[in-house]
C-alpha positions, 0 to 999 in steps of 0.5 A, a space after each residue: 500500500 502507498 504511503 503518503 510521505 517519503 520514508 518506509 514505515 509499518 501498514 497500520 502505523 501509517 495508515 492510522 496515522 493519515 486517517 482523516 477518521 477524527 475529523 468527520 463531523 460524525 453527527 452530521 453525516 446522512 445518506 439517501 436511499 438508505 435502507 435504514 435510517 442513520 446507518 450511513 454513520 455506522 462505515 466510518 471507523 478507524 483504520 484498523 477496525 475497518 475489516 469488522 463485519 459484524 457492526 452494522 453496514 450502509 444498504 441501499 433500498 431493495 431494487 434499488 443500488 444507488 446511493 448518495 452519502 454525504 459526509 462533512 468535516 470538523 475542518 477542512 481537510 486535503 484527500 489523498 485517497 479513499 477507501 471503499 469496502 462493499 458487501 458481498 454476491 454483487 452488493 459492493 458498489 462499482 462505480 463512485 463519483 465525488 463532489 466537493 463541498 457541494 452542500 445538499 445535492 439529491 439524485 438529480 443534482 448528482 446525475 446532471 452535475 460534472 463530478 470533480 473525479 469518478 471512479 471504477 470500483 472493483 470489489 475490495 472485502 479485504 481493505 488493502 485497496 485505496 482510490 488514489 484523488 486528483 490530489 491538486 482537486 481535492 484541497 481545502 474540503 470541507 464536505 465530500 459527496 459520494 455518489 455510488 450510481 451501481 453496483 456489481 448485480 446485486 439487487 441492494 447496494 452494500 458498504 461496510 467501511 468508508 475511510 479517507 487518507 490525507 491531511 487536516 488544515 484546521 482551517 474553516 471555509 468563508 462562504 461567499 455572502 450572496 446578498 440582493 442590491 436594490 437595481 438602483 438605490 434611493 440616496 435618501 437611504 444612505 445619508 450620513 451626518 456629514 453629508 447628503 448621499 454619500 458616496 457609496 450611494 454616488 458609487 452604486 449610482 453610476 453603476 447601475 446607470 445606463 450610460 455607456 460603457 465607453 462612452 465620452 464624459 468630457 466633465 472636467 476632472 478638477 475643478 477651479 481652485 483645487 487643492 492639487 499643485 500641478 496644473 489641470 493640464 498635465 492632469 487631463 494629458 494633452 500628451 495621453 490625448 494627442 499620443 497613439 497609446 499602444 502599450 497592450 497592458 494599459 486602457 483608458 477607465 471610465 469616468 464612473 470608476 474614477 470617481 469610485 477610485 478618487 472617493 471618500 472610501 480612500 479615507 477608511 482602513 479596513 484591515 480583514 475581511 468583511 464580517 471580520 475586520 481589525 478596525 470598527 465602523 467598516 460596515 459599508 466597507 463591508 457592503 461594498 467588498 461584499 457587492 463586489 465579490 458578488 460581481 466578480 462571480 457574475 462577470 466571469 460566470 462564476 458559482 459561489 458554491 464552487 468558487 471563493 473570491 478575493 477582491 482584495 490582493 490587487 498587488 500582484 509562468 511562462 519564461 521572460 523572453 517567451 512572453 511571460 511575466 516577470 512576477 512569475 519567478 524570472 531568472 537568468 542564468 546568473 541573478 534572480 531578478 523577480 522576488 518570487 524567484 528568490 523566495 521559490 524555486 521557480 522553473 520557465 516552460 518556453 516556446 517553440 521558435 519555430 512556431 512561436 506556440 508554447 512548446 506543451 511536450 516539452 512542457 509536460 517533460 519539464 514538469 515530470 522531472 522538476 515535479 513542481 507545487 504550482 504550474 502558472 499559465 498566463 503571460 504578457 507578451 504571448 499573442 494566442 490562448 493557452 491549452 488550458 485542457 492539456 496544461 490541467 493534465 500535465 498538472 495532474 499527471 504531477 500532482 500539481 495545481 493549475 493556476 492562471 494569471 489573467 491579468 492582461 486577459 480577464 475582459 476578454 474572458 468575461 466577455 467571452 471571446 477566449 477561452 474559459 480557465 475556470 473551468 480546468 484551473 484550481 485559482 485564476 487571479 487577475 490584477 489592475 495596477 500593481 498596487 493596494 488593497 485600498 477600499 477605493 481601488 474595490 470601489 472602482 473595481 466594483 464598478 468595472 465588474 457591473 461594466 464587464 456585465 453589459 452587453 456594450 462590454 462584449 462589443 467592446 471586446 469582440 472588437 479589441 480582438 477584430 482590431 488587433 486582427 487588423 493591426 496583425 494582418 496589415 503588419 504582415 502585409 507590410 512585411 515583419 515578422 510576427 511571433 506565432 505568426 498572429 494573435 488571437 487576443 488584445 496584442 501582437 508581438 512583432 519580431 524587428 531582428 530580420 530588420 537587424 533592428 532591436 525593440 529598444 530603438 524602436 520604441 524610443 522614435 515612436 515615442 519621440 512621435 507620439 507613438 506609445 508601445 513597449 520594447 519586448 523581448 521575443 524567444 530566442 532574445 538574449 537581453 531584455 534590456 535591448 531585446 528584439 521585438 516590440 508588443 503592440 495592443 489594441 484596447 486602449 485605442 478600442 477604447 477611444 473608438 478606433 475600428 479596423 480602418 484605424 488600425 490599419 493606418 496605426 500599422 502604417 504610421 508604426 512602419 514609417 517610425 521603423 523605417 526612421 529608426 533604421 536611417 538613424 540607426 545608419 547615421 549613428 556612429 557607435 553600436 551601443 543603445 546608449 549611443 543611439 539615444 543620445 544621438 536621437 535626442 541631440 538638437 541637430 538630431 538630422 531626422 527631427 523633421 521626420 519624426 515632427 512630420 510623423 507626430 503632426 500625422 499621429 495627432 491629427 488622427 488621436 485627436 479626433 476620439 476623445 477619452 471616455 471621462 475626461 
């Protein structure tokens, strides 16, 4: 029999000792279609008395085999196998089917819900058998339901014995509150002494109202005489109105979640959960937390019985240079550069060269020698969806979780225009900005969540993808190469090296030209620093209204930048990027009028699409 550590030691020893008998909460334990009322608590015994036959055992109705047993525990608990003994002449079940922590299901339920793992049962009277779990599945239960659907002919089904192997947390599961918000709520509801319809009413307001998702709020920002030292000019950015704003992994908000972001709920800590914070007088604060968790599920589709929200960690794995994040443990081969890379042992997967796909064999021969906790899909620089199926394979093959990071993605997954990870990954996380938690930013992200809802969100989204389309179709029309070959996403990621061009150069003309992308490294890069591609997306500019028609010239006026960085590149007398950028911002810099020429040409397109809110 398998053991459940890594040293040798006697059968009932370590058996007894990674039993989960103690912690079933014994009481609570029920059965339906049991023959005999309350004999479903009488299979759950210790280790070494699971062979006695002569106590009393589970049966089912006569003719009828199915059963379903439902059995929570003290507290949560991570199951590494289970233990089934049946009866005798076809009365062993043969089929077993878990669901966890899926609280009052009946018959119905089981047969027409997905079961997290099921399982062939083969006859077991002499207890040396145990049904090894999806262990990375069966983590954090607090109740499992066991559904035995048939059993081997016999005209009732028997069990004598139910044990479960595996580890106790002593930790207890938050439920996540569902609480019903009026559609539209009345401010006479929400004074306060200080003021008349604070601003938790004003936030939910503009969240429910039926202004457009990414329409154009042109109310100014600041008012006369704020209190704010620094001129309204540079808070409105004539520089982010004039500039074609390319960067994939930025947008322009709404005005309704800045004025969420910049209300009074910055003024309140609130250390804790809701329900359970340090500090007294959260009560709104924990409306608010509440509301938006409830948002989050019902953007991504999302059962709260299945799935537990966070709202809170807003601060935030693929290689580096293959497209992936540099929070997901990046090293090189001499420093560790990310803090996740000095706290863990981290090991990048890659990308075929040849394709610019994730190379998922060598993947999952990567796994099965590294043997990691943890395999993280998700990226920053990768233009195609991943193949969460195979990935949530691979995982399990080597017992690890799934987890994907959608930070860049989560709009497009809401929306539905990619590819669902809830349903193969055991955490999904997404981030804003990398900052917080502050009651403010929750604020704001409750209402983006109510806009990630609307119908106008799945427009915009469909078109984010349609424009990057564009972009990708003419950039190859124009001749460059693109990593993977196109996208299927917000982004596209462009390899200038055929050029004998780098992204760094690139990225510092554009710039110069009112242009805004970021240099990117591409596989096979040796720096990121100075590396070979640049990564060009579409939302921000979605946003201000560009269709495809847009995009098309967006590629144009990018290709007149490359052809200026490749003449300077020329002109410049040493090789290094510090050389060429001292060189491109000298006074008699010979290819000025080019760039001026090219930003006049950025500008006159940018400023006809103004920016939602301001």
């Amino acid at each position: 029999m398998a053991c459940l550590h890594d040293h040798s030691c006697e059968d009932n020893d370590c058996s007894s000792n990674w039993s989960l008998y103690k912690h079933i909460d014994l009481p609570k334990v029920s059965a339906l279609n049991e023959a005999v009322p309350g004999s479903a608590k009488s299979v759950f015994k210790p280790w070494e008395h699971r062979l006695n036959s002569s106590e009393e055992h589970l049966e089912s109705n006569e003719g009828d085999p199915e059963l379903l047993v439902y059995i929570p525990f003290t507290s949560d608990v991570k199951i590494k196998s289970i233990a089934i003994i049946g009866g005798t002449d076809g009365t062993s079940p043969s089929k077993m089917r878990a669901f966890i922590n899926r609280d009052g299901i009946d018959f119905s339920d089981a047969q027409n819900m997905q079961a997290v793992q099921e399982w062939d049962l083969v006859e077991n009277l002499n207890g040396l058998l145990e049904f090894q779990t999806r262990y990375a599945k069966f983590q954090s239960v607090a109740s499992i339901t066991l559904h035995f659907p048939d059993n081997f002919g016999g005209d009732t089904s028997q069990i004598h014995y139910i044990g479960f192997k595996g580890e106790a947390t002593q930790l207890k599961r938050d439920v996540v509150a569902t609480i019903v918000y009026e559609l539209m709520p009345n401010p006479s509801d929400h004074k306060t002494k200080a003021e008349s319809g604070g601003g938790f009413s004003q936030l939910e307001t503009a969240a429910t109202s039926g202004a457009a998702v990414m329409g154009s709020l042109q109310q100014p920002v600041l008012t006369k005489g704020s209190a704010f030292p620094m001129k309204r000019s540079v808070i409105i950015s004539a520089k982010q109105f004039k500039s074609l704003e390319l960067i994939a992994s930025e947008n322009f908000t709404s005005r309704a979640v800045m004025e969420a972001v910049g209300s009074c709920l910055t003024n309140k800590y609130s250390e804790g959960l809701p329900g359970k914070r340090y500090y007294g007088g959260n009560e709104y604060i924990d409306e608010l937390e509440t509301l938006c968790q409830k948002r989050a599920l019902a953007s991504f589709n999302l059962d709260g019985k299945k799935w537990g929200v966070n709202v809170q960690p807003l601060s935030g794995f693929g290689d580096l240079p293959h497209g992936g994040h540099l929070s997901h443990g990046f090293m090189t081969p001499k420093r560790r550069v990310s803090g996740t890379s000095i706290y863990f042992e981290s090991m990048p997967y890659r990308l075929d060269e040849s394709t610019g796909l994730v190379d998922y064999d060598m993947l999952e021969k990567t796994a099965i020698l590294f043997r990691p906790k943890l395999i993280i899909a998700g990226a920053s620089a990768y233009p195609r969806d991943f193949d969460y199926p195979r990935m949530r394979k691979i995982a399990d093959a080597v017992g690890a979780f799934l987890m994907m990071d959608m930070a860049h993605i989560s709009g497009l997954v809401a929306a539905s225009v990619v590819a669902d990870p809830f349903e193969y990954c055991d955490v999904v996380t997404t981030t804003t900005h990398k900052g917080g938690p502050h009651n403010h930013t929750i604020g704001g992200l409750a209402v983006c969540l109510k806009h990630a809802q609307s119908p106008e969100f799945k427009a915009y989204q469909k078109q984010v993808i349609s424009n990057s389309r564009a972009l990708a179709n003419r950039m190859v029309e124009l001749g460059y190469k693109l990593v993977s070959g196109g996208s299927d996403n917000h982004l596209i990621l462009v390899d200038l090296r055929p050029l004998g061009l780098d992204g760094a150069r690139v990225e510092k003309i554009l710039d110069m030209a009112s242009i805004t992308l970021n240099k990117n490294s591409v596989p096979g890069d040796k720096s990121a620093l100075v590396p070979g591609g640049i990564r060009i997306g579409s939302p921000a500019m979605t946003t201000r209204g560009f269709a495809g028609r847009e995009f098309v010239a967006t590629a144009d006026l990018i290709h007149e930048g490359v052809q200026i960085s490749l003449e300077a590149k020329k002109l410049v007398s040493g090789s290094k990027l510090q050389d060429f950028l001292k060189f491109v911002k000298s006074p008699d810099f010979p290819l000025s009028e080019k760039v001026s020429d090219l930003q006049r040409r950025v500008e006159a397109l940018t400023t006809q699409f103004p920016i939602p809110g301001l």
